[in-house]
LUMLOKE-813219 format. One record per residue (C-alpha): chain; residue number from 1; x, y, z; residue in one letter. Coordinates in steps of 0.25 Angstrom, whole numbers, always signed. Layout:
# residues N
A  NUM  X  Y  Z  a .
...
END
This chain:
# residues 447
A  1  +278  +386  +409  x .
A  2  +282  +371  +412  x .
A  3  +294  +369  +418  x .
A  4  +305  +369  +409  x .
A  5  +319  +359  +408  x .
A  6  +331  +366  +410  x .
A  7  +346  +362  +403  x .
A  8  +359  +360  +412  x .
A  9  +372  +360  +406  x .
A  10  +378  +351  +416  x .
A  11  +393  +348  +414  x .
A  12  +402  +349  +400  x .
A  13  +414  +340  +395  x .
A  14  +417  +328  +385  x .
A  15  +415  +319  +394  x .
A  16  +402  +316  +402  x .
A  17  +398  +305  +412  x .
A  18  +384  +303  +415  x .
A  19  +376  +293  +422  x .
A  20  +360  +292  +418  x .
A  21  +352  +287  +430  x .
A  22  +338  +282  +425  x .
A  23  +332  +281  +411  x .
A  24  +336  +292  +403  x .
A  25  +333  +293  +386  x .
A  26  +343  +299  +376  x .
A  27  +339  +309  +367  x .
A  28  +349  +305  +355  x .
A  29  +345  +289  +355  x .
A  30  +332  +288  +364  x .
A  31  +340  +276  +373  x .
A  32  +339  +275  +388  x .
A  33  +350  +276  +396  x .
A  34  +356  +275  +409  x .
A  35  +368  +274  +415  x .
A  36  +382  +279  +417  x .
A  37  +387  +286  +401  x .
A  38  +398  +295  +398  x .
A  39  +396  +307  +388  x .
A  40  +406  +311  +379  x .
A  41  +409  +322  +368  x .
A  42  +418  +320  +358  x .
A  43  +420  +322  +341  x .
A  44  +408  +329  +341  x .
A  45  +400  +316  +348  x .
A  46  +395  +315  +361  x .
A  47  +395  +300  +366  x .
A  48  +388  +293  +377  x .
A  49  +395  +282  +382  x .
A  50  +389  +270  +392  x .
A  51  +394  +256  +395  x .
A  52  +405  +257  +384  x .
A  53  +393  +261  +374  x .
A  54  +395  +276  +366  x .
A  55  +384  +284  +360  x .
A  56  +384  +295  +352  x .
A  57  +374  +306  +356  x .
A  58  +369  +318  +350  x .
A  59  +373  +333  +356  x .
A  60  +361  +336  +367  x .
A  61  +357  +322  +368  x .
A  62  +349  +322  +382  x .
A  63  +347  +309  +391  x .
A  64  +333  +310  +395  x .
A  65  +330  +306  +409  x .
A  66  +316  +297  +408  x .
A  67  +311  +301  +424  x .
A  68  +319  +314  +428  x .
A  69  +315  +311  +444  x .
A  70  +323  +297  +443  x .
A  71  +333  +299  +433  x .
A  72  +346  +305  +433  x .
A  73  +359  +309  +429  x .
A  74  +372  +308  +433  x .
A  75  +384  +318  +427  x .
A  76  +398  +316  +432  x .
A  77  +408  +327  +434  x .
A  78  +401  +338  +434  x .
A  79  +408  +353  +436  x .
A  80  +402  +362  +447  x .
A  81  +405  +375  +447  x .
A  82  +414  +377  +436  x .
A  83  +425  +387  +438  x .
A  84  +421  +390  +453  x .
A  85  +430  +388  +465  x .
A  86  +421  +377  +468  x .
A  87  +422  +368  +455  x .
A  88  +420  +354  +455  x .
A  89  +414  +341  +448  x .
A  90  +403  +331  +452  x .
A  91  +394  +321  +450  x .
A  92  +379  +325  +449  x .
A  93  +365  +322  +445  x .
A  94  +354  +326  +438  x .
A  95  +340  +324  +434  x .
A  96  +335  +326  +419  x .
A  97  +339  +323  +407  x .
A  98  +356  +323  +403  x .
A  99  +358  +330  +389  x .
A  100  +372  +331  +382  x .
A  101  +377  +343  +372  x .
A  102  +388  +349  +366  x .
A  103  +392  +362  +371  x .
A  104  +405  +368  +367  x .
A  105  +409  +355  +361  x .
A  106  +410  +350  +375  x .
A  107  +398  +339  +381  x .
A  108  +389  +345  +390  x .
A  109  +379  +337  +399  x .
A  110  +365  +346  +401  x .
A  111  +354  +343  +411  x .
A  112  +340  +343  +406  x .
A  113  +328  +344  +418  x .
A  114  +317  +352  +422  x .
A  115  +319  +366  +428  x .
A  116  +316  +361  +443  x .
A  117  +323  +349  +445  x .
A  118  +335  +359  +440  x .
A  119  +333  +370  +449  x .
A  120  +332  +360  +462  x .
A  121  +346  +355  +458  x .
A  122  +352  +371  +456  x .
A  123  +345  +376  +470  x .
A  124  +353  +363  +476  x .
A  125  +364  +366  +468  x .
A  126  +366  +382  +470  x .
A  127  +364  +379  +484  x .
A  128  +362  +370  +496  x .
A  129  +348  +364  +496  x .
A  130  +346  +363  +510  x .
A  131  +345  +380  +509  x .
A  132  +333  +386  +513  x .
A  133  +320  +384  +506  x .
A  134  +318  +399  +502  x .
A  135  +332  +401  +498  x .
A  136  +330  +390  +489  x .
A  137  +316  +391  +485  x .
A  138  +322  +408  +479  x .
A  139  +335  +398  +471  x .
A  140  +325  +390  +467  x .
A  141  +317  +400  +460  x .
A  142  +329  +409  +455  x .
A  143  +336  +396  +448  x .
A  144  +323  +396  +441  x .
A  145  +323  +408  +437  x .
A  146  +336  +407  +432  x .
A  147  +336  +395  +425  x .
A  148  +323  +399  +418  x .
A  149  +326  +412  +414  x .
A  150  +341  +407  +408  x .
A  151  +332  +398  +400  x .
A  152  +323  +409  +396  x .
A  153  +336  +417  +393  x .
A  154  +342  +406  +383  x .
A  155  +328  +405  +377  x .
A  156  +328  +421  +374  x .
A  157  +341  +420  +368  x .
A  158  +338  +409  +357  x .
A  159  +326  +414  +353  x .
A  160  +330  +427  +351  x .
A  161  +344  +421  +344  x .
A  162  +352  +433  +353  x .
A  163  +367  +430  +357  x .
A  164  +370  +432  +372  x .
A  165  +382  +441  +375  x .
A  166  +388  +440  +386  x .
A  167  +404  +445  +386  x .
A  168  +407  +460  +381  x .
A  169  +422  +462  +377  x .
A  170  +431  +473  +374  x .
A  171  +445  +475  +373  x .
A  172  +444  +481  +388  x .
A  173  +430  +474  +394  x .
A  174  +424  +459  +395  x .
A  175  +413  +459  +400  x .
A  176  +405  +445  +401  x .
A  177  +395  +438  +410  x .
A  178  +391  +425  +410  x .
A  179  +377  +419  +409  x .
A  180  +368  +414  +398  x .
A  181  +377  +413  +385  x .
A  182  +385  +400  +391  x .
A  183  +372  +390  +389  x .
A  184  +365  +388  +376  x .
A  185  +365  +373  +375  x .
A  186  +357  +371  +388  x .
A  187  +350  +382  +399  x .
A  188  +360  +383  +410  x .
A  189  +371  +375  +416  x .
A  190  +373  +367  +430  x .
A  191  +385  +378  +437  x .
A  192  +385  +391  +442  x .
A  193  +386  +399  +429  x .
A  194  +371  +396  +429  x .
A  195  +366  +388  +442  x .
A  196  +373  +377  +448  x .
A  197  +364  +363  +445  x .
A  198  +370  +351  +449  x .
A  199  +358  +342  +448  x .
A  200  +353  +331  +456  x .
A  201  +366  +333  +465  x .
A  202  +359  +344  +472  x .
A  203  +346  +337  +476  x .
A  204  +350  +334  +492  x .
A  205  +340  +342  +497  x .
A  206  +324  +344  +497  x .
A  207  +325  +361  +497  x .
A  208  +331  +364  +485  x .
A  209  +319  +355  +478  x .
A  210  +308  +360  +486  x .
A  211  +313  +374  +483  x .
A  212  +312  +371  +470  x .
A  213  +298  +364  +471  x .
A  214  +293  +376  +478  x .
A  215  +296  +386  +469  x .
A  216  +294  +378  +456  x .
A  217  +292  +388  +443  x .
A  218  +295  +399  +452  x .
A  219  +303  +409  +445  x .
A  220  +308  +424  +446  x .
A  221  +302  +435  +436  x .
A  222  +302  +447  +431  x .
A  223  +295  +455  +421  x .
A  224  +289  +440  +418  x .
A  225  +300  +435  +415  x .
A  226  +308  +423  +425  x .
A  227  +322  +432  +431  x .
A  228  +336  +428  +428  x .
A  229  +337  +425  +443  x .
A  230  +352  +425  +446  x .
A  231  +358  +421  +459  x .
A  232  +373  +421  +465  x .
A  233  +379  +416  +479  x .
A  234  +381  +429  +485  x .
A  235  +378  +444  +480  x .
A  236  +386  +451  +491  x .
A  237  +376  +459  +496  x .
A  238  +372  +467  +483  x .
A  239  +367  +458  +470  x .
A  240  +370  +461  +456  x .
A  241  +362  +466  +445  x .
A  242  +361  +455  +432  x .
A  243  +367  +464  +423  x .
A  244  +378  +466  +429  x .
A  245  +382  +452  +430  x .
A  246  +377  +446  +416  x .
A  247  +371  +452  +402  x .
A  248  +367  +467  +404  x .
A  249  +350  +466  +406  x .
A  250  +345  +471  +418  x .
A  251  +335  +462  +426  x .
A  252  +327  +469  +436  x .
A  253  +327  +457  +447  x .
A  254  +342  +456  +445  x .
A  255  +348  +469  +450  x .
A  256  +354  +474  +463  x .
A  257  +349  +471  +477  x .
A  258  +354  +471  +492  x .
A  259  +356  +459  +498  x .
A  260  +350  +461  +513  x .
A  261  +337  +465  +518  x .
A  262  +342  +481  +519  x .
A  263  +353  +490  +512  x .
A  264  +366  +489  +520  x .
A  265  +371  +502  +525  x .
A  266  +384  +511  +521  x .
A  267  +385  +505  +507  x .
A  268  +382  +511  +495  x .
A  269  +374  +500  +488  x .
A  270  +377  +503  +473  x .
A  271  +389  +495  +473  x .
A  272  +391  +498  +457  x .
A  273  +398  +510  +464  x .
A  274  +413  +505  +468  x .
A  275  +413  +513  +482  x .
A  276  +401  +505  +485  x .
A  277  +405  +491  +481  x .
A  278  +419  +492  +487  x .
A  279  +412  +496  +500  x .
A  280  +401  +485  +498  x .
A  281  +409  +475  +494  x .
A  282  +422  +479  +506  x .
A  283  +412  +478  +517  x .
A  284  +401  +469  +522  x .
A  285  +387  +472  +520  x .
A  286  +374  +465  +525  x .
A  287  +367  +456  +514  x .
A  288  +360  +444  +515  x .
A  289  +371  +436  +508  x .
A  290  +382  +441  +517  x .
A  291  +382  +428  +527  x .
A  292  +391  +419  +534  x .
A  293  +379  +410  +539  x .
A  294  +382  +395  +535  x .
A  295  +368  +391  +535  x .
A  296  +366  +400  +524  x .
A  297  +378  +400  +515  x .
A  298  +377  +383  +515  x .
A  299  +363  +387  +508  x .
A  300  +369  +392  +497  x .
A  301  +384  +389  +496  x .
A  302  +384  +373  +493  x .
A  303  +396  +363  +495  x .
A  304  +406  +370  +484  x .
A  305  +401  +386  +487  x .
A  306  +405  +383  +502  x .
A  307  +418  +388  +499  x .
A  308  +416  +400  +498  x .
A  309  +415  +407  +512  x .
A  310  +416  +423  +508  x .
A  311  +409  +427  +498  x .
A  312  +400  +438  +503  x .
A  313  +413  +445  +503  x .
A  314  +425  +440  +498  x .
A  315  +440  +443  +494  x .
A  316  +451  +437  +485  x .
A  317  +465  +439  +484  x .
A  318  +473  +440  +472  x .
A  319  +489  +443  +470  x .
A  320  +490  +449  +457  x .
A  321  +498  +436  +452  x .
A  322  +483  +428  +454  x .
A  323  +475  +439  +449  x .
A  324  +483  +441  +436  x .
A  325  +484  +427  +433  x .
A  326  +469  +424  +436  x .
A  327  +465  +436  +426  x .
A  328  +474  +432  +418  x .
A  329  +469  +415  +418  x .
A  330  +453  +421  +417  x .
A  331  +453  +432  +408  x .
A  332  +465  +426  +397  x .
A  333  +470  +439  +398  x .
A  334  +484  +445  +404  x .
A  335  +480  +458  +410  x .
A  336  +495  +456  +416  x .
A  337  +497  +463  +430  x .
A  338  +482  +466  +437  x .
A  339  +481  +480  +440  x .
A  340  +468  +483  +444  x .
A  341  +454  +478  +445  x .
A  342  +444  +488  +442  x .
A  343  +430  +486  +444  x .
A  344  +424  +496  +432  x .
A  345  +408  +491  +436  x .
A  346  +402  +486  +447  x .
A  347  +387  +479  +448  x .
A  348  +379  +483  +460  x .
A  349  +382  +471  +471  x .
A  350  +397  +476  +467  x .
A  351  +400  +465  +458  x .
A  352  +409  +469  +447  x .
A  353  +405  +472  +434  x .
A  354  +417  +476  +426  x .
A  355  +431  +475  +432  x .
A  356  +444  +481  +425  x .
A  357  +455  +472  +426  x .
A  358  +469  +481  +423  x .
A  359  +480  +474  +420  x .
A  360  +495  +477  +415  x .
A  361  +491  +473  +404  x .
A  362  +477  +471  +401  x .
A  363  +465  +478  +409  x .
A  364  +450  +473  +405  x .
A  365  +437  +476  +411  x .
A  366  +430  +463  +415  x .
A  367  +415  +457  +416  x .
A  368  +405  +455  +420  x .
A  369  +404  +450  +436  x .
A  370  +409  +435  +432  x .
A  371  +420  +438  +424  x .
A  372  +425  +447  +433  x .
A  373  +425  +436  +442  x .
A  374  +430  +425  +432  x .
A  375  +443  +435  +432  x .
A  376  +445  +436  +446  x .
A  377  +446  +421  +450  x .
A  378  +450  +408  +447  x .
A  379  +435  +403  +447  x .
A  380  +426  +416  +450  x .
A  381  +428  +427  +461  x .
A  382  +415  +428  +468  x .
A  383  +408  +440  +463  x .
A  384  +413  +452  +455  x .
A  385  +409  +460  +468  x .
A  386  +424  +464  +473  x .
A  387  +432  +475  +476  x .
A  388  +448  +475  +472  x .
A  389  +459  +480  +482  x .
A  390  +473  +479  +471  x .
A  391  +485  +477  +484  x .
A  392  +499  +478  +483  x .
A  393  +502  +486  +472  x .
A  394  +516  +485  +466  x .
A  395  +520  +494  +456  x .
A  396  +506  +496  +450  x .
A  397  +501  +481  +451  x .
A  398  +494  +477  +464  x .
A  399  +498  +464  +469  x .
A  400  +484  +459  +473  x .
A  401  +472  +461  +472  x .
A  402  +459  +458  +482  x .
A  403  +444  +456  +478  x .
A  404  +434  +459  +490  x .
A  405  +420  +454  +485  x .
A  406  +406  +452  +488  x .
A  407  +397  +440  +485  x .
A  408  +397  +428  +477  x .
A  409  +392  +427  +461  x .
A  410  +387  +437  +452  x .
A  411  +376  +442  +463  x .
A  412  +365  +444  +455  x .
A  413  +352  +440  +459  x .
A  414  +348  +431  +472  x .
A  415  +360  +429  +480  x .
A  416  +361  +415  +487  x .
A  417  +367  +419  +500  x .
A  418  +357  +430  +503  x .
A  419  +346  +422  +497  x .
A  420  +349  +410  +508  x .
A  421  +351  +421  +518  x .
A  422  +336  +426  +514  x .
A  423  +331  +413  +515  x .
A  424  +338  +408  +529  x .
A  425  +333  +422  +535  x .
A  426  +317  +417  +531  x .
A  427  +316  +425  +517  x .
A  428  +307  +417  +507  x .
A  429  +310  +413  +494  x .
A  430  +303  +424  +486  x .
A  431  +308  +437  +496  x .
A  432  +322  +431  +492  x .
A  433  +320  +431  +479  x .
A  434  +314  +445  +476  x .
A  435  +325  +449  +486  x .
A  436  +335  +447  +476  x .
A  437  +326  +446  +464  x .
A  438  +320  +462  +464  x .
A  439  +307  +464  +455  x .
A  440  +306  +446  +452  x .
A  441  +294  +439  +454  x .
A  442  +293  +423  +456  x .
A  443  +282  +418  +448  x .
A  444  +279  +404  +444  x .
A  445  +281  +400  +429  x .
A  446  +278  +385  +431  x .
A  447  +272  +373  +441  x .
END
């Protein structure tokens, strides 16, 4: 296999300012360009303007860079992590080639560039370069993997002309997850809903590229094909099982596993029971991502993450004013007075699969893990791992309700806090890996 390019959905809107450093070639009028142009979508026509002089270019029109090393990019304004408490624009940086597409009648700017020069930017990206070489060496491969097998994944679903499902409702239940169906145009996109990627920005330090270097065409399999490799800042101390988090299929490197080295004591460990994940999730049990240390935690939480202090164990507050109006502003729906959150299914780290939500006047059951955690806040609650205490009840109708919860993110596959934990405490790359990966092999699918 040679190493293939991969597609990055960059930044969508009307308006796009770019700056071309170097020589680069248009596809839709083979000229050269260079310098600063402004892209703009409008009456079905997408212009590129530069020194006062408007062109009309054609929808995935891509501007070639002639040396990939040398040249590059420039995309102003860019939104990092979109909807998180952490939210923000900048100005960033990249190698490869720019193309431009319609997307939902809106412009969208992709990056074209090989698969390597991508995955040093999303190790940087996802966390801080200056990490330890194995942690980042185990990220390295697992973005790999990812990437690789979403690509595979797209491919499978063209050529066998299959619509992907990913939302079940009824009168009484939505169910939805989020993965694959949002991307068509291109393979994956540059936030978190995918991996973060955030170009030539991230290059400010020589680890993530060595790790990416070292472990070039290294991948994780199984049953000869590359993983769906997932990863999440922090499982709490048990991780999730894929299908409990995305479509229904079973993966048997994706299912549950104890974060520590041995089983901790006095808890029952099948957290699908809800006696066992209230005590779990109440109490403080040994894992490898349970850590205060500094060192470790600036490895994987980066400048905008660093915000978040408690997320081994956390809790939220909320009157029942702010949780029947944030249900209310998420779902579209007026359940009216909140009378109760029921979790109806749990997954094995606890995370909740199905949740009853019991209104005066409307009651639903909700999923999966991210739409439960789209309801519960105004960007998203950490995990769907949390219990519920309803307080202060009046005439029927608590008065507040508090979330206790464990971990950060949807918890399957490697977790990053445990991971840099592993690899501070002299764990190499690949004992990491089928640490949280059961029943993987890495193999090597190009030079």
């Amino acid at each position: 296999m040679k190493e293939p390019n991969v597609s990055v959905a960059i930044m969508s809107n009307n308006e796009i300012l770019f700056e071309l450093y170097g020589d680069f070639e248009c596809s839709c009028n083979k000229v050269r360009c260079s310098g600063k142009y402004i892209a703009k979508y409008e009456d079905e026509k997408i212009t590129i303007t530069n020194n006062a002089e408007a062109h009309t270019i054609e929808n995935n029109t891509i501007f070639s860079a002639k040396n990939i090393e040398s040249d590059a990019f420039l995309l102003k304004d860019v939104l990092i992590g979109k909807d998180f408490h952490w939210q923000q624009k900048e100005n960033q940086r990249f190698q490869g080639s720019l193309k431009f597409l319609i997307e939902n009648n809106v412009l969208t700017a992709v990056n074209v560039l090989p698969v390597e020069n991508y995955l040093t930017s999303v190790i940087s990206s996802e966390m801080n370069a200056t990490s330890s070489p194995e942690l980042l060496k185990a990220h390295a491969i697992i973005s790999r993997s990812w990437l690789l097998a979403q690509m595979d994944k797209s491919e499978d679903i063209v050529t066998s002309n299959q619509t992907y499902e990913s939302e079940i409702k009824t009168e009484d239940e939505l169910i939805k997850w989020y993965d694959k169906e949002d991307h068509t145009l291109y393979d994956v996109c540059a936030d978190d809903h995918c991996q973060r990627y955030q170009g030539m920005s991230k290059f400010h330090a020589h680890n993530a590229q060595d790790a990416v270097l070292s472990t070039r065409g290294l991948v994780l399999k199984y049953d000869d094909k590359i993983c769906d490799a997932r990863f999440s800042k922090s499982c709490g101390g048990i991780s999730e099982s894929f299908e409990n988090v995305w479509e229904p299929v079973e993966h048997a490197y994706l299912q549950k596993i104890i974060d520590y080295k041995f089983e901790p004591d006095e808890y029952d460990l099948d957290l699908r029971k809800e006696a066992a994940a209230q005590k779990w999730i109440r109490n403080n049990p040994p894992a490898y991502c349970n850590t205060t240390d500094e060192k470790i935690l600036s490895q994987v939480l980066v400048d905008y993450d660093r915000n978040t202090t408690d997320f081994y164990r956390w809790k939220v507050e909320y009157s029942q004013a702010e949780i029947t109006q944030l249900i209310k502003n998420k779902s579209g729906i007026d359940f009216g007075d909140i009378l109760d959150l029921i979790p109806i299914e749990r997954g094995h780290s606890g995370r909740i699969i199905k949740l009853k939500i019991i209104g005066t006047k409307k009651t639903l059951t909700i999923g999966k893990e991210l739409e439960i955690r789209k309801f519960l806040s105004a960007s998203h609650l950490y995990s769907s791992a949390f219990v519920i205490d309803a307080e202060d009840v009046v005439d029927g109708i608590p008065q507040k309700f508090i979330l206790t919860g464990a971990g950060w993110g949807h918890g399957v596959g490697l977790c990053q806090i445990g991971a840099a934990v592993m690899g501070e405490v002299g764990f190499s790359f690949d004992v990491i890996l089928l640490h949280y990966f059961k029943n993987s092999e890495i193999k090597r699918i190009y030079d």
